[in-house]
LUMLO-795516 format. One record per residue (C-alpha): y, x, z; residue in three letters. Coordinates in Angstrom, 2 decimals, decimal comma. Last residue first. Layout:
BEGIN
VEXDREN; Y; X; Z; ala
...
This chain:
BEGIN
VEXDREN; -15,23; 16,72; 13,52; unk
VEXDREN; -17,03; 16,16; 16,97; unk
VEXDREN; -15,02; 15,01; 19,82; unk
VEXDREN; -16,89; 11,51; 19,62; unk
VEXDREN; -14,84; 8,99; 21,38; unk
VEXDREN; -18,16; 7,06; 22,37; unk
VEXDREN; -17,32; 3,38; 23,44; unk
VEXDREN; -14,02; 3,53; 21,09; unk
VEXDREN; -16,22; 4,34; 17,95; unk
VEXDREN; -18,85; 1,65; 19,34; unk
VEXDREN; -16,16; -0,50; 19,63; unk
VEXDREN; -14,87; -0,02; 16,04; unk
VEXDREN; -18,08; -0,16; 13,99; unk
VEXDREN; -18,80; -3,16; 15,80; unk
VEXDREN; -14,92; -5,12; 14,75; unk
VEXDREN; -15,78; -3,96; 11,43; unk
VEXDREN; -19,02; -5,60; 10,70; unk
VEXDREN; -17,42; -8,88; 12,80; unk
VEXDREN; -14,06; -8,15; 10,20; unk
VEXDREN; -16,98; -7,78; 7,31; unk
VEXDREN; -19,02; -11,37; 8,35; unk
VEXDREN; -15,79; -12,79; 8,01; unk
VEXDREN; -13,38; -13,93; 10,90; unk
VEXDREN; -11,86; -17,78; 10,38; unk
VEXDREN; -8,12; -18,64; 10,83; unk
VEXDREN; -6,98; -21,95; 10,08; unk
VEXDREN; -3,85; -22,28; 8,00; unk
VEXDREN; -4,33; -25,62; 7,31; unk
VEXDREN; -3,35; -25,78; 3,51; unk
VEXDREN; -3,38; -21,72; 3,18; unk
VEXDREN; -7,34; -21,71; 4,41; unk
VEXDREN; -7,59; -18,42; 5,95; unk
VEXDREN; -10,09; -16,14; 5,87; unk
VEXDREN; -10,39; -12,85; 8,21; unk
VEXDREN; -11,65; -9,46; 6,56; unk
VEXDREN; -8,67; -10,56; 4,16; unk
VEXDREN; -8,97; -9,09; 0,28; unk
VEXDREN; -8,76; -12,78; -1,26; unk
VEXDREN; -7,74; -13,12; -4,85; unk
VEXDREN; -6,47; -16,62; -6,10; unk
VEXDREN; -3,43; -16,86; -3,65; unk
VEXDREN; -0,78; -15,75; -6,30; unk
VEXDREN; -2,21; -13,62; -8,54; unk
VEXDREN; 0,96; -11,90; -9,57; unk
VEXDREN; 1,43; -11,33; -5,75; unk
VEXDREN; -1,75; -11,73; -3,51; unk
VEXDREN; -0,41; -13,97; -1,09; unk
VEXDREN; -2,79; -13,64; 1,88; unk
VEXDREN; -6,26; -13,13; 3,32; unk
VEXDREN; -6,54; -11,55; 6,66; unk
VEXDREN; -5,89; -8,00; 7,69; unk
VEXDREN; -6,23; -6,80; 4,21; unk
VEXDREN; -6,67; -4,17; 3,59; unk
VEXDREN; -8,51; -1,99; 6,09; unk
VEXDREN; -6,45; 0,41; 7,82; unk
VEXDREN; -7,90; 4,12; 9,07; unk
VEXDREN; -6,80; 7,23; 10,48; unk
VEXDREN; -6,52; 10,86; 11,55; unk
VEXDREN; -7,86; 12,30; 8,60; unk
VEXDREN; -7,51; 16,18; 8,87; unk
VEXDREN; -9,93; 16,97; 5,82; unk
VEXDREN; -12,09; 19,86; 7,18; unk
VEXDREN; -15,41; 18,89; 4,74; unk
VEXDREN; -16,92; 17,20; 7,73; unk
VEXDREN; -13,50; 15,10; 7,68; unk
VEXDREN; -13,96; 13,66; 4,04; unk
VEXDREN; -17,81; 13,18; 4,73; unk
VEXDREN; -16,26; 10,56; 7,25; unk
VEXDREN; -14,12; 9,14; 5,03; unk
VEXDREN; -16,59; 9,17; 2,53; unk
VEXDREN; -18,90; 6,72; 4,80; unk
VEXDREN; -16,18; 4,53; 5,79; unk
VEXDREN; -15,72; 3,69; 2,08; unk
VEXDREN; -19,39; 3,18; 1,93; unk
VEXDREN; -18,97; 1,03; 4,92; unk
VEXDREN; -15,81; -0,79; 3,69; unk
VEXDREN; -17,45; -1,71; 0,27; unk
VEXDREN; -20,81; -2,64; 1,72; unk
VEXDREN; -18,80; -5,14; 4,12; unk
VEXDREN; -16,60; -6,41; 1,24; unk
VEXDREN; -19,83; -7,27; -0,54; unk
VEXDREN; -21,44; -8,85; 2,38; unk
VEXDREN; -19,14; -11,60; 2,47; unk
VEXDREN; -20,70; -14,19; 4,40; unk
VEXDREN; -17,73; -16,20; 5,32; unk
VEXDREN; -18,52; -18,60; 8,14; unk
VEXDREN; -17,39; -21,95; 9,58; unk
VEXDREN; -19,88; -23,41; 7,90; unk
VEXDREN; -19,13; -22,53; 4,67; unk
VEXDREN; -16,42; -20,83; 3,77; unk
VEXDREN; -17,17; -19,11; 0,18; unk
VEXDREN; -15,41; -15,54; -0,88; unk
VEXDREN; -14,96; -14,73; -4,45; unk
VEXDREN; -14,50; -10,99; -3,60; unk
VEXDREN; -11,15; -9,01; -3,16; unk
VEXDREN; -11,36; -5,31; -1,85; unk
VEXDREN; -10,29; -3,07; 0,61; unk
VEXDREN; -8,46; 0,31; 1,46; unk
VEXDREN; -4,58; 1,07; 2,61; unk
VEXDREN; -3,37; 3,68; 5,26; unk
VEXDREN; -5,91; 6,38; 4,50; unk
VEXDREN; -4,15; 8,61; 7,21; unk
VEXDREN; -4,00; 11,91; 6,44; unk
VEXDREN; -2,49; 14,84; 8,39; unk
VEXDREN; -0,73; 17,58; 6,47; unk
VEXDREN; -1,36; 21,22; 5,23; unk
VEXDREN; 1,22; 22,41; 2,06; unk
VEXDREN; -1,05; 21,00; -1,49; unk
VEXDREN; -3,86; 21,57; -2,96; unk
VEXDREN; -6,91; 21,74; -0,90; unk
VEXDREN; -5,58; 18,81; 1,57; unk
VEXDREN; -4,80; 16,13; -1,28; unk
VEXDREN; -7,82; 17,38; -3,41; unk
VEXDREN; -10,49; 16,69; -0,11; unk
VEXDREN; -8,24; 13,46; -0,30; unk
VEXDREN; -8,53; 12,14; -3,54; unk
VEXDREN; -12,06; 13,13; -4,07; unk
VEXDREN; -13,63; 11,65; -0,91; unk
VEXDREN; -11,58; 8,40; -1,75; unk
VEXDREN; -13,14; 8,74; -5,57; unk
VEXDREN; -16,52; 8,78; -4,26; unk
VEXDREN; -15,67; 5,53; -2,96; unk
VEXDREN; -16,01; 4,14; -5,65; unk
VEXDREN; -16,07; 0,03; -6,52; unk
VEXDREN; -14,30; -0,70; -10,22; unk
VEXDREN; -11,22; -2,85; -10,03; unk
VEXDREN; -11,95; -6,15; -11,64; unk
VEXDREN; -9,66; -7,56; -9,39; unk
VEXDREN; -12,92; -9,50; -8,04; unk
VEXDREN; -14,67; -6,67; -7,19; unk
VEXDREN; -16,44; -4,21; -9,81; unk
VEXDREN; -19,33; -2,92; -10,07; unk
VEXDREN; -19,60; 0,54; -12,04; unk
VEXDREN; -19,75; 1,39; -15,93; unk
VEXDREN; -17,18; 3,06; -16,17; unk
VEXDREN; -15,36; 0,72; -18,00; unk
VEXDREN; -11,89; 1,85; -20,18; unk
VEXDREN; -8,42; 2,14; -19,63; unk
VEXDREN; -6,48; 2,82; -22,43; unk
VEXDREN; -3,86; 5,33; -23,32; unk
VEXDREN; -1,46; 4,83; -26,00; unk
VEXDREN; 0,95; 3,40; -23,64; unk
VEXDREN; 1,59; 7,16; -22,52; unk
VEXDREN; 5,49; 7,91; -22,48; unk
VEXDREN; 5,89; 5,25; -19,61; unk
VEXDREN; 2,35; 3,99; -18,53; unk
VEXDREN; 3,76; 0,45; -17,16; unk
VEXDREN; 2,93; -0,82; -20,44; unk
VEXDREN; 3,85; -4,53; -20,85; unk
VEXDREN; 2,74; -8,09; -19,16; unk
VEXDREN; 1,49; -10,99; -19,96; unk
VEXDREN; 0,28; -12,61; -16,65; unk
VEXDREN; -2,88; -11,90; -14,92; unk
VEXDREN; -2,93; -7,88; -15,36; unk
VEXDREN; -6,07; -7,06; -16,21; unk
VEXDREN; -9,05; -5,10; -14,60; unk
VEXDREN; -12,23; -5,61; -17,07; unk
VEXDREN; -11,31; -2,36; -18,48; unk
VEXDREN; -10,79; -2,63; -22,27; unk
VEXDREN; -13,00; -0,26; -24,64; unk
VEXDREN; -11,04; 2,41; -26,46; unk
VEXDREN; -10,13; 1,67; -30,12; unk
VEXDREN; -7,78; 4,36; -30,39; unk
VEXDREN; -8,52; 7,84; -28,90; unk
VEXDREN; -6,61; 9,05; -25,42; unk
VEXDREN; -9,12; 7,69; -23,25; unk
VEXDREN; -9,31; 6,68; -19,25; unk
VEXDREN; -11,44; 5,71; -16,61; unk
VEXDREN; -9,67; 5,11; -13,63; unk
VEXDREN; -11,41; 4,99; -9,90; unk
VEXDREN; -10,58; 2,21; -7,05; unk
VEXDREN; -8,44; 1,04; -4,16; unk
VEXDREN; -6,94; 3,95; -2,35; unk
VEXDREN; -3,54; 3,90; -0,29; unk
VEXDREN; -2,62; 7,07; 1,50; unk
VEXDREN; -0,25; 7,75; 4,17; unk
VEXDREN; 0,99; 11,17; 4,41; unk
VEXDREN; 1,77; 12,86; 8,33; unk
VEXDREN; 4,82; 14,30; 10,32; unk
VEXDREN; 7,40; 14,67; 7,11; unk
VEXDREN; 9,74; 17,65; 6,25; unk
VEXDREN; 12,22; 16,17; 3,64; unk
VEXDREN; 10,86; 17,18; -0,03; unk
VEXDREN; 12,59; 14,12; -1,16; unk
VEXDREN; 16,11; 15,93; -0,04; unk
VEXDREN; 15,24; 18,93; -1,21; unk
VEXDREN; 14,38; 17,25; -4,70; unk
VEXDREN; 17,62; 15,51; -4,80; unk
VEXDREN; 20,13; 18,31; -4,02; unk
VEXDREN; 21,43; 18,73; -7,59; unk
VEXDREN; 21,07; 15,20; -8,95; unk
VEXDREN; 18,26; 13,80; -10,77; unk
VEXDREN; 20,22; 11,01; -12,91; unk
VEXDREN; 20,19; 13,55; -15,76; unk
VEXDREN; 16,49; 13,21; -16,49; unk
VEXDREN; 17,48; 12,57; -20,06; unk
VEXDREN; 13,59; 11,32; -21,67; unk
VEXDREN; 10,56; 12,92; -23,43; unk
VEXDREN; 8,42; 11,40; -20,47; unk
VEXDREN; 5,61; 13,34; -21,46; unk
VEXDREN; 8,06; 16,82; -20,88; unk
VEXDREN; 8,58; 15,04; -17,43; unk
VEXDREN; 4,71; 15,04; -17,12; unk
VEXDREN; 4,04; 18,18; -17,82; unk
VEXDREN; 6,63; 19,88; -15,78; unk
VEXDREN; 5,49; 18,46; -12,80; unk
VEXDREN; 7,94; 17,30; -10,56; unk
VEXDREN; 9,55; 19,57; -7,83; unk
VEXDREN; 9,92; 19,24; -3,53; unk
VEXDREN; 6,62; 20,37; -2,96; unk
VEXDREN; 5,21; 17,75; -0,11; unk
VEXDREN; 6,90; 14,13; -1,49; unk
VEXDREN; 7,68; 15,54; -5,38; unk
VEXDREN; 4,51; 16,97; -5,74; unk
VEXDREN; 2,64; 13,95; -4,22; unk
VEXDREN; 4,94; 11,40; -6,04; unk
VEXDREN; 4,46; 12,67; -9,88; unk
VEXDREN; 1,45; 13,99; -9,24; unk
VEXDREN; -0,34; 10,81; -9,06; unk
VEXDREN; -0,27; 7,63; -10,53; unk
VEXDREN; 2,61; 10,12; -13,38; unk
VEXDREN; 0,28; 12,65; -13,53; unk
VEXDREN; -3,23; 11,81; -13,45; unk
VEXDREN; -2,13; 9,28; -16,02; unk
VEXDREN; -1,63; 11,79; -18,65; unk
VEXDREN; -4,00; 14,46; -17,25; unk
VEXDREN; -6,77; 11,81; -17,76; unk
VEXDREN; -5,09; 11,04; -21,55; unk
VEXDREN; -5,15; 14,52; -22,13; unk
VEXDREN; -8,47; 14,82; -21,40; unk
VEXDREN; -9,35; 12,36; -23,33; unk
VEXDREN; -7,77; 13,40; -26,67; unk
VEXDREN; -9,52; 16,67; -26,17; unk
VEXDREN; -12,77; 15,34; -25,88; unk
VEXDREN; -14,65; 15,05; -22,83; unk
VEXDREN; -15,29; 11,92; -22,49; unk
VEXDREN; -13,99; 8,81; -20,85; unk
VEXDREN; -11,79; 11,52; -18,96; unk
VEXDREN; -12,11; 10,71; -15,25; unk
VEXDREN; -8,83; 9,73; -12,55; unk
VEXDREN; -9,17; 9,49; -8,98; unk
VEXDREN; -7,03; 7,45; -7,78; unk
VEXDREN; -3,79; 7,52; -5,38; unk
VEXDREN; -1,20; 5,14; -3,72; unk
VEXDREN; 1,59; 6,93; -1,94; unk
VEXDREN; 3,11; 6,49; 1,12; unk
VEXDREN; 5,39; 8,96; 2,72; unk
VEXDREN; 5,04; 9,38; 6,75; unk
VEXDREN; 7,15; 9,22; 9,53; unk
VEXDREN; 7,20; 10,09; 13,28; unk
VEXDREN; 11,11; 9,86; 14,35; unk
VEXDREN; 12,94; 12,78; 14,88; unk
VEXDREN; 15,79; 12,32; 12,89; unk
VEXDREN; 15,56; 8,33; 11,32; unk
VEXDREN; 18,28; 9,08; 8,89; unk
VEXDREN; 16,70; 12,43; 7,64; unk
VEXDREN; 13,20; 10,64; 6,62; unk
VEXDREN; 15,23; 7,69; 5,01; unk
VEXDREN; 16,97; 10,03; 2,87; unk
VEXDREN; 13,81; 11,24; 1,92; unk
VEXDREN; 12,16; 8,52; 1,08; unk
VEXDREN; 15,41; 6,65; -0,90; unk
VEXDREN; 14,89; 9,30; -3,11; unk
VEXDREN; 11,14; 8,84; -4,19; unk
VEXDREN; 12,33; 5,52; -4,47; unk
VEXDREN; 15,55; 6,54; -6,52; unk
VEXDREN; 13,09; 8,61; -8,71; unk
VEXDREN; 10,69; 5,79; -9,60; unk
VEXDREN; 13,63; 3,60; -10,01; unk
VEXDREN; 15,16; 5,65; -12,92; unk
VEXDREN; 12,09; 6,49; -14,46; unk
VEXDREN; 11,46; 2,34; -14,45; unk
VEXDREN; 15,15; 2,31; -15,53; unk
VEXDREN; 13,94; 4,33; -19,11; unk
VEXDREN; 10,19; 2,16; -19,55; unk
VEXDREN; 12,76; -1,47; -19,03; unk
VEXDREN; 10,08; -3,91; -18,88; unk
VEXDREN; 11,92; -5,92; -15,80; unk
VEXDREN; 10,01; -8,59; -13,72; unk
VEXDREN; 12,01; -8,37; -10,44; unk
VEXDREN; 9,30; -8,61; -9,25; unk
VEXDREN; 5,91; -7,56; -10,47; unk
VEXDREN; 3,83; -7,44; -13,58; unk
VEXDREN; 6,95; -6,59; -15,29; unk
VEXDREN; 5,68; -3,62; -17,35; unk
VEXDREN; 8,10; -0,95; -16,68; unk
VEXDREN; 10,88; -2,44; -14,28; unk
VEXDREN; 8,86; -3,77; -11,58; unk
VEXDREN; 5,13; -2,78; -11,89; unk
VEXDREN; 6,57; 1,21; -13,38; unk
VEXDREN; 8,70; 1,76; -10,34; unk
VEXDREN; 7,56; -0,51; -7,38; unk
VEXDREN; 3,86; 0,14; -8,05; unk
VEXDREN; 4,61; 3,92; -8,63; unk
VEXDREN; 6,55; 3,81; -4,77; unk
VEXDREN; 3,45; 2,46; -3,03; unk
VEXDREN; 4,87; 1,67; 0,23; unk
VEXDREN; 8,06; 3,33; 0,76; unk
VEXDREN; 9,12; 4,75; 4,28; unk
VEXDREN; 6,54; 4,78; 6,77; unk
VEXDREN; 7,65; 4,50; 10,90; unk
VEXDREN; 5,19; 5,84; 13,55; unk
VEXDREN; 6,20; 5,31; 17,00; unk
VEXDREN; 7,29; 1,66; 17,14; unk
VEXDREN; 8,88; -0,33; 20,05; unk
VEXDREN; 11,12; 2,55; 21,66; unk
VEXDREN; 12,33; 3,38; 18,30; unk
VEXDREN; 13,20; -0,36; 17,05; unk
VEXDREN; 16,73; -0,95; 17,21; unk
VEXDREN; 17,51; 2,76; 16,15; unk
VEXDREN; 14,75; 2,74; 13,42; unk
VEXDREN; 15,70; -0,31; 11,57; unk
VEXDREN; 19,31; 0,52; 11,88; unk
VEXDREN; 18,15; 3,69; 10,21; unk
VEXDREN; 15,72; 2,75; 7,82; unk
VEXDREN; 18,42; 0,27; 6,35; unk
VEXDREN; 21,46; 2,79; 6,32; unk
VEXDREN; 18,84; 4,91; 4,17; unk
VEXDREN; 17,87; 2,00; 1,90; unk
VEXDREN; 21,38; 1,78; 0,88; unk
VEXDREN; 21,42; 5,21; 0,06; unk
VEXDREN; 18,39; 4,69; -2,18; unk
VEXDREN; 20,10; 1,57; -3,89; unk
VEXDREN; 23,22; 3,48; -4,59; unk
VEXDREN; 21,30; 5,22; -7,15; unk
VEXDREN; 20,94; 2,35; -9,45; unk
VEXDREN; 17,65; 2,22; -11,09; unk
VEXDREN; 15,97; 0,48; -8,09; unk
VEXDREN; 18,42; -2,51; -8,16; unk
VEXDREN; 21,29; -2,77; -10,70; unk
VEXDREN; 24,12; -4,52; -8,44; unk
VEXDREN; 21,84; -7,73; -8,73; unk
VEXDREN; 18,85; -6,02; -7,44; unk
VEXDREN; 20,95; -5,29; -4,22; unk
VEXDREN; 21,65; -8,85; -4,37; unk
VEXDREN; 18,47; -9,87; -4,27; unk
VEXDREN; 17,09; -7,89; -1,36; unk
VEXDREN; 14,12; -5,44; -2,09; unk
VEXDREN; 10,93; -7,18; -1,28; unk
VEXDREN; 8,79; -4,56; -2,42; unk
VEXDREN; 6,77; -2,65; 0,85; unk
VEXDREN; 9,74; -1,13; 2,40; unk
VEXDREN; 10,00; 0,13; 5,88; unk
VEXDREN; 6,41; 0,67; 6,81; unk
VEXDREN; 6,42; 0,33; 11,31; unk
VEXDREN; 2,48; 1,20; 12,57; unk
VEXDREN; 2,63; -0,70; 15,72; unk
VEXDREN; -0,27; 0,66; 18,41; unk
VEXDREN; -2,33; -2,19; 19,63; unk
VEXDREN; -2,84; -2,29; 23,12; unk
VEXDREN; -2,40; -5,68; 23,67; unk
VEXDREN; 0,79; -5,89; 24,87; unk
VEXDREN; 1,56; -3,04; 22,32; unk
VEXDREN; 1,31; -6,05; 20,00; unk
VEXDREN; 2,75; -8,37; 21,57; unk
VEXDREN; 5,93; -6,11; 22,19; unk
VEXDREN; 5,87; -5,20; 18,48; unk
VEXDREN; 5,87; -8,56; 17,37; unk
VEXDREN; 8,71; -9,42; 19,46; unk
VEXDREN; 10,82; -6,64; 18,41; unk
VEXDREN; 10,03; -7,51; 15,25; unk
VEXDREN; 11,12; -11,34; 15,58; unk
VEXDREN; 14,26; -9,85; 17,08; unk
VEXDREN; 14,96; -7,76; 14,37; unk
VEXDREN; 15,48; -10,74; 12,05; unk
VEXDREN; 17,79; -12,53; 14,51; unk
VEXDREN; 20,01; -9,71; 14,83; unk
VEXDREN; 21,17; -9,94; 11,59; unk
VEXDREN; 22,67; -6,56; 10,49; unk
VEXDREN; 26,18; -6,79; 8,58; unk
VEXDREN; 26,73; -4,31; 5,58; unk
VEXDREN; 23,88; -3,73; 3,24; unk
VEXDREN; 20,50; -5,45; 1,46; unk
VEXDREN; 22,51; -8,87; 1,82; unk
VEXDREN; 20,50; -10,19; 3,87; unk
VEXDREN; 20,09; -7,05; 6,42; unk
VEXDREN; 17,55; -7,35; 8,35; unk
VEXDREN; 15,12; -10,42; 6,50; unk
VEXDREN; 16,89; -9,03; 3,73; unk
VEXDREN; 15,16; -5,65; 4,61; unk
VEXDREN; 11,63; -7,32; 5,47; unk
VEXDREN; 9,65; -5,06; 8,08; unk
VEXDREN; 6,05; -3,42; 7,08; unk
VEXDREN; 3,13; -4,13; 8,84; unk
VEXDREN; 0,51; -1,53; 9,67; unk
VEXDREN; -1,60; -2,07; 13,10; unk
VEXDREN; -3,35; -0,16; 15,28; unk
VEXDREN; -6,08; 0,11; 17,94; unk
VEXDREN; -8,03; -2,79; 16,65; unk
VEXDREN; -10,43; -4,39; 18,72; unk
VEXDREN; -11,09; -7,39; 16,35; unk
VEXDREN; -10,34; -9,55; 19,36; unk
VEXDREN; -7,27; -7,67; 19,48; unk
VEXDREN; -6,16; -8,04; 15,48; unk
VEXDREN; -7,17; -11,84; 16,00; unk
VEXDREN; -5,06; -12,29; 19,02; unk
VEXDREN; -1,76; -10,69; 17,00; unk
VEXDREN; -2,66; -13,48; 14,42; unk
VEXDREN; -2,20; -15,91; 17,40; unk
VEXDREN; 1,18; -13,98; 18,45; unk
VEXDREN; 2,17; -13,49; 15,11; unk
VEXDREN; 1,56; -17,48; 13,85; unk
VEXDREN; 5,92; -18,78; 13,69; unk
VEXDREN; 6,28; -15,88; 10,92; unk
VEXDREN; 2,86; -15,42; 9,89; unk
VEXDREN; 3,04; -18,68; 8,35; unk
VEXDREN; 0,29; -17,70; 5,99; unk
VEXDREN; 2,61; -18,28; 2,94; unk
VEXDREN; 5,35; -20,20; 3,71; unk
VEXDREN; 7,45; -19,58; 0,92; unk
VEXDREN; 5,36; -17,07; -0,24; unk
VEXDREN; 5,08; -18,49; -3,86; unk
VEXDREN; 2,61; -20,01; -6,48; unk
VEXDREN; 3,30; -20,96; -9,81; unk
VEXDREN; -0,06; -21,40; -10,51; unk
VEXDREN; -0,85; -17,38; -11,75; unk
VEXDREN; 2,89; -15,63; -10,69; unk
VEXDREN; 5,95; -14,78; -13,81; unk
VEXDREN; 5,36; -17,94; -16,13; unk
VEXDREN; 8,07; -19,78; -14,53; unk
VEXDREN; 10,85; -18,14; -12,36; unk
VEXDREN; 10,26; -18,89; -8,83; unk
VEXDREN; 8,00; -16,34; -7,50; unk
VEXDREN; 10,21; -13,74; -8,92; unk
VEXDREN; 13,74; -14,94; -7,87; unk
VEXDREN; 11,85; -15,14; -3,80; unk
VEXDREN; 10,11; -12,04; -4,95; unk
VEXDREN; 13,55; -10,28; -5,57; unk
VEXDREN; 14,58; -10,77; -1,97; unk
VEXDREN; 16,51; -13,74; -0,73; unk
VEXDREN; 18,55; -13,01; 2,46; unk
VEXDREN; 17,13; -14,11; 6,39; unk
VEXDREN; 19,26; -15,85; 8,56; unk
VEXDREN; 16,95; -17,20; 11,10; unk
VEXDREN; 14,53; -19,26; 8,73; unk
VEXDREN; 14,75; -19,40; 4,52; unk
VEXDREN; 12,06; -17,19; 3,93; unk
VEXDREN; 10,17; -18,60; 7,02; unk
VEXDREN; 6,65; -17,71; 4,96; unk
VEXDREN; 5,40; -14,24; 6,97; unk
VEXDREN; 2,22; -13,35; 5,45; unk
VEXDREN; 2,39; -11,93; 2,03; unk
VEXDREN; 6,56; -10,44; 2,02; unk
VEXDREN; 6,29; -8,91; 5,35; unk
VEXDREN; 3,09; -6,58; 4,60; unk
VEXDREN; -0,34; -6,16; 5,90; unk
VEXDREN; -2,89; -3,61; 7,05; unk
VEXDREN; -5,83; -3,23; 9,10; unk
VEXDREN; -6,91; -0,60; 12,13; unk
VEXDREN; -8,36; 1,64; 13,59; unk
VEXDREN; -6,55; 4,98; 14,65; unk
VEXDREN; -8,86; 7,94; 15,07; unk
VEXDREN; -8,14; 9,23; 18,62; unk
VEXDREN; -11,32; 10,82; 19,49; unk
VEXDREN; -13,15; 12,01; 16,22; unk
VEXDREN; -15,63; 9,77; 14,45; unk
VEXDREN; -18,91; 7,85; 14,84; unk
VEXDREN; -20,08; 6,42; 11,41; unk
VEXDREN; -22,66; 8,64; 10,67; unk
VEXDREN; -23,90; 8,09; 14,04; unk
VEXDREN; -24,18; 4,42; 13,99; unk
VEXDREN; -26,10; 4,63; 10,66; unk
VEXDREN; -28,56; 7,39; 12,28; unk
VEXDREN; -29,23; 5,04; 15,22; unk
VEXDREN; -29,66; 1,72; 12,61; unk
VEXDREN; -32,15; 4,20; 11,08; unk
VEXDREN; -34,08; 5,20; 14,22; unk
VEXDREN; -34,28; 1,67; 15,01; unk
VEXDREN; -32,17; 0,01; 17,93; unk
């Protein structure tokens, strides 16, 4: 090995214990959404109303997940992962969203789980990751407070059947997309552009959180929140509002909530709206103590407040509204960085910036980056994927992870996205993030270059167990 290969290696040694691992969710891999009992969910409606997903695609059967887990459970252990983040289907557990369990549905994650620890994989357990049973959306959905109580008699038949599987449980994945995706611009399911009920839903998530955090007692949980790092395009006034704009609602507006228990004044005086559906009791509840914060990270926005500003190249790929409640004049302009296939610009600078802020400004709390990765125009050929874009990406990202712990960030964790390549929502199965391909006619399985990158990086972690921070 050359002295730089050494000093690579090195840099990318880190403390005993990190977990390694990759990241799905129910609703992308699993197909079987008519097997064993399980309820529609709003992507089912989604996927099937025209216009709403690129192709009118669906997750029917997606990557078959569903009957696969024990192969795709090989994969994760040949990669030499030592944990894995899934998230559960609620009408898959409760088809109706409430009332009677079905027993079949926790079965199958009772058997994943088992396989999984089987093979020394630790189970990360996320609750909720968008595919909120129809018929709960038919009673109102996110904007109707009953939801979040619903979601607490959820997370705790999840957790009781599933406690001596699972360790660490999350709550809500990516509450803002659910919120202002959903019922603000209607990028995602159920499709709503409703800017007052997207308020509404952003708070009953936040809600349903908490609640969920006191149903499961003393279970290991974590919020979920995805974060960027947000730049004024210049530095003019109009700018810097904008950056303060969308700073707050992608950001503040969760991680104050989650770890302060408040929202930030600024932004619900942007929102100019009657917050009356934030009941006495609420924000204590939210602010529920939790064991660690799970953080999603993709990319950096650009922003301006003046008129006329340059489009990104990231775009929504249906029509779609504002999901920037009481800011759609903002606009979201090019850095001038690369971008991946989302047109999402490449920084990892902005995953040492979110977290180094995360632990400097708010109450002290482990961090696991719980979502990171990128979609490139990938190319089987061969049997082989050489995708060394995604590598670079995950080994720069790597690389600020580590500078984030040097500079006394407890990061105990983290989970490539994606595991392997899957439904991408909106975009159907256009955009690939998986470090392992998969052809959706066959459903073959092939590793990339970047899950053989990552699979190294992970054995010589587990070979050394560095005790160095």
């Amino acid at each position: 090995m050359t002295t730089q290969e050494e000093q690579t290696r090195s840099q990318l040694r880190f403390p005993a214990g990190f977990a390694w691992g990759a990241a799905t969710s129910a609703y992308q891999i699993e197909g079987a959404v008519d097997a064993d009992g399980r309820g529609a969910s709003i992507w089912d409606t989604f996927t099937k109303t025209p216009g709403r997903v690129v192709g009118g695609e669906h997750a029917d059967v997606a990557i078959d997940h569903y009957h696969r887990f024990r192969d795709d459970v090989g994969i994760m252990a040949e990669l030499g992962l030592t944990a894995y983040r899934f998230s559960v289907s609620w009408p898959r557990i409760q088809p109706d969203g409430s009332g009677k369990v079905n027993p079949k549905g926790l079965d199958f994650y009772k058997r994943l789980t088992d396989e999984l620890r089987g093979h020394g994989i630790d189970p990360w357990l996320t609750l909720y990751h968008w595919d909120l049973p129809q018929a709960l959306e038919d009673a109102g959905g996110w904007p109707n407070r009953d939801t979040a109580l619903r979601f607490a008699d959820y997370a705790s038949t999840v957790h009781e059947a599933l406690k001596d599987h699972v360790h660490t449980f999350g709550t809500v994945n990516e509450p803002w997309c659910a919120a202002f995706l959903g019922y603000a611009s209607g990028e995602h399911a159920p499709g709503r552009r409703e800017p007052e009920s997207a308020i509404r839903a952003a708070h009953h998530l936040n809600l349903a959180h908490g609640l969920a955090v006191q149903a499961m007692g003393a279970a290991r949980v974590g919020g979920c929140v995805n974060l960027y790092a947000v730049t004024p395009a210049t530095s003019s006034e109009e700018d810097l509002d904008a950056a303060r704009r969308i700073d707050g609602l992608q950001n503040r507006f969760f991680l104050d909530a989650l770890l302060t228990g408040s929202y930030p004044r600024d932004v619900l005086d942007d929102l100019g709206m009657d917050l009356d559906f934030i009941a006495d009791g609420d924000l204590k509840a939210i602010n529920a103590p939790i064991d660690l914060l799970l953080v999603n990270y993709y990319s950096r926005f650009t922003v301006s407040g003046a008129p006329g500003g340059k489009a990104s190249a990231a775009a929504a790929p249906t029509e779609t509204a504002s999901p920037w409640v009481g800011s759609e004049h903002v606009s979201f302009v090019n850095g001038g960085r690369p971008v991946t296939a989302m047109g999402w610009e490449i920084d990892q600078d902005g995953l040492l910036e979110v977290l180094t802020r995360v632990a400097r400004d708010y109450p002290p709390i482990p961090l696991v980056v719980s979502e990171n990765g990128a979609a490139f125009d990938d190319v089987l050929e061969q049997d082989r994927v050489h995708d060394a874009e995604r590598r670079d990406y995950f080994d720069a990202h790597l690389r600020a992870c580590r500078e984030a712990i040097g500079a006394g960030v407890p990061l105990e964790g983290y989970f490539a996205w994606s595991l392997m390549d899957n439904f991408e929502w909106a975009w159907g199965y256009g955009k690939r993030f998986g470090l392992v391909h998969v052809d959706f006619e066959t459903q073959r399985r092939v590793m990339k270059d970047s899950a053989l990158w990552y699979a190294e990086i992970i054995r010589q972690n587990r070979r050394y167990e560095p005790t160095d921070s």
